[in-house]
N, C-alpha and C positions, 0 to 999 in steps of 0.2 A: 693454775694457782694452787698454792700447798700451803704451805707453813704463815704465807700472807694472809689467809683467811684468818687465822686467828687475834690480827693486828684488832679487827675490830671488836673482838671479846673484851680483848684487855682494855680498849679502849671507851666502851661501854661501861664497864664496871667500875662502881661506886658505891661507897656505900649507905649512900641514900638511900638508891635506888634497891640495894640489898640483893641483886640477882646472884645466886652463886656461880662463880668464876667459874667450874665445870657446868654449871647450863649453858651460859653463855658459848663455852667451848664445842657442847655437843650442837649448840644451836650453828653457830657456823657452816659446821660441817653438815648440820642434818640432811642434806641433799646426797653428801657423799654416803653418808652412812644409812641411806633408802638405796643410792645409786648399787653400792655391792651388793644386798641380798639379790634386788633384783637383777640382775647379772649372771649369780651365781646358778638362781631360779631362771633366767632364759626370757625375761621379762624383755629385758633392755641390752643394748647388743656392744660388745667394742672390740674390737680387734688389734693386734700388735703390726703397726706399721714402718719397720724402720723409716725414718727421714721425712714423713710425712711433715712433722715441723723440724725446729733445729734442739727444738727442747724436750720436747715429750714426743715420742712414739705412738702413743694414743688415736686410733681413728674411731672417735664417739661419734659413732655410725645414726646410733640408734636409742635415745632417751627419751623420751617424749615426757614420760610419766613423772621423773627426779628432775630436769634441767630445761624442757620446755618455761617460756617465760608465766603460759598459764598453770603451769605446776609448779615452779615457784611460789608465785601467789599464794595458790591453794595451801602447800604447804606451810607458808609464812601465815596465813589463816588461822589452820588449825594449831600449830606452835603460840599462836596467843590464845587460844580459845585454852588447850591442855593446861598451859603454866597457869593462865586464869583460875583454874578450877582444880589444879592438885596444888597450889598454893592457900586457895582460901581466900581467907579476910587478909593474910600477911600480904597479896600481889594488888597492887595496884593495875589500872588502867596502863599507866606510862611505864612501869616497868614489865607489861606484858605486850604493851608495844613493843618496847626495845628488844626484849626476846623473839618476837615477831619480825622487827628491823635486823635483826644479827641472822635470821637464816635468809629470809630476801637476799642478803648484803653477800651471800655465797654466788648468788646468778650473776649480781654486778659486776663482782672481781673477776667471775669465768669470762664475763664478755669480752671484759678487755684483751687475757692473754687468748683466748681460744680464738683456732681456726672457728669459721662456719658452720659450728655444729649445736648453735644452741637454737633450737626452734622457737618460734613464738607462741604457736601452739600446736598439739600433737606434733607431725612430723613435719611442719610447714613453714614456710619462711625462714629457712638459717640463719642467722646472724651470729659475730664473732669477729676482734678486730684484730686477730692475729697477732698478739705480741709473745706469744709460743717460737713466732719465727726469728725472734731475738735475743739469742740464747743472755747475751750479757744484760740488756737493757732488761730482758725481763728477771732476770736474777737480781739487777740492782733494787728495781720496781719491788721484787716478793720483801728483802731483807729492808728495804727502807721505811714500807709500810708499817713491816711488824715489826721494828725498833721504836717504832713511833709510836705506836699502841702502846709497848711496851712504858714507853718514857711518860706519856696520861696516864699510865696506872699506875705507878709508881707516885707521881704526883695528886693524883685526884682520893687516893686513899692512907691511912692514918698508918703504917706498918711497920712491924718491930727490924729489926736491924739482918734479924734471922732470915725473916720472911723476903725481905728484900734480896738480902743474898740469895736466895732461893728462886726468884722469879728472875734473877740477871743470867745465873748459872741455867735456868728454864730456857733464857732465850739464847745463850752461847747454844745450848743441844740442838736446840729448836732450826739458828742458821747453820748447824756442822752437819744436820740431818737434809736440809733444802742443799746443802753447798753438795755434798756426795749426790743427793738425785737428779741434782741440774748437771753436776761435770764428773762424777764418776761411777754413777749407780750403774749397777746387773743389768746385760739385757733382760728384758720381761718374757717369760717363756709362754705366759696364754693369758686368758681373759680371770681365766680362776684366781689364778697368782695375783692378776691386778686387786680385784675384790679383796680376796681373801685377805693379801695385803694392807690397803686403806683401811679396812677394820680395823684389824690389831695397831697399826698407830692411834687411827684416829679414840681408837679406846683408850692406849695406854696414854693420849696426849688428855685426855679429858681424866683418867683416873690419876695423873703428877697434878691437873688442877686440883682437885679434889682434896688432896693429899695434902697442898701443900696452905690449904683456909682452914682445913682440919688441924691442922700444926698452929697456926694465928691464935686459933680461938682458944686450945689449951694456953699458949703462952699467954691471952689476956684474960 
């Protein structure tokens, strides 16, 4: 799962609830954005396997610490306890949940497409229901998700005509970005590249969030 993770950002966000669209963003991903450094550091292990599935090359040998079911948790723990406490009095309980629920919501979507590689804890018991091995069905599954995010936020928040353009134009890049790594992306030449990789999106996909509530708030 890629670009589907973030169906549940957009879909999250309200603004009741007041979470900024780039928390939400990084919250999704936060598993991937632990998964690189540790990688990069020797921590957590992946190998480049051609045909391993039909979709990704990926053999997540070895994650216990980012993608194990009790490091999810953990994680999704300490992501409400932080947004709790660098928000202040402005965070509620239920929207430090929801920040809590959006990185959980990262292990969920891997189950589905991942081979047997997410453990339930440390290195033990794999689970994974292989829709990796679907090249089309799981491409329809990433883009259908995240149109539908897309389409609750669009709906559940008040937004100028700007901003709207801006977030449909967000999800054109978003699937032309998924559509090239499911049917025409680079072989991956190592484990570095993968990391190194996932960062720089998953950064620059949370800093066009960012960017683009920063622009809202001037206009109103």
């Amino acid at each position: 799962m890629f670009v589907g993770h973030y169906s549940v950002a957009f879909a999250v966000k309200n603004e009741r609830n007041k979470i900024p669209l780039w928390v939400l963003f990084v919250a999704v991903q936060l598993l991937d954005f632990l998964w690189a450094p540790f990688v990069l550091l020797g921590i957590e292990k992946v190998r480049i396997v051609p045909g391993i599935t039909a979709t990704s090359p990926l053999d997540l040998y070895y994650m216990p610490y980012t993608h194990s079911l009790i490091g999810a948790l953990v994680w999704s723990g300490l992501a409400f306890a932080i947004y709790k406490a660098g928000r202040r009095a402005k965070a509620s309980n239920a929207a430090a949940l929801l920040v809590s629920f959006a990185v959980f919501s990262h292990w969920i979507l891997d189950l589905v497409v991942h081979r047997p590689d997410l453990a339930i804890y440390d290195d033990t018991l794999k689970v994974g229901f292989g829709l990796w091995n679907y090249k089309g069905l799981e491409f329809g599954l990433e883009i259908a998700i995240l149109i539908g995010g897309i389409i609750i936020y669009l709906r559940r928040n008040a937004l100028s005509v700007a901003r709207k353009s801006g977030i449909m134009i967000f999800g054109v890049v978003l699937i032309l970005i998924q559509t090239t790594s499911t049917f025409g992306g680079r072989p991956l030449s190592s484990d570095r590249v993968v990391a190194i990789t996932a960062l720089v999106f998953y950064t620059l996909f949370a800093g066009v969030a960012f960017l683009l509530e920063k622009r809202q708030r001037k206009e109103a």
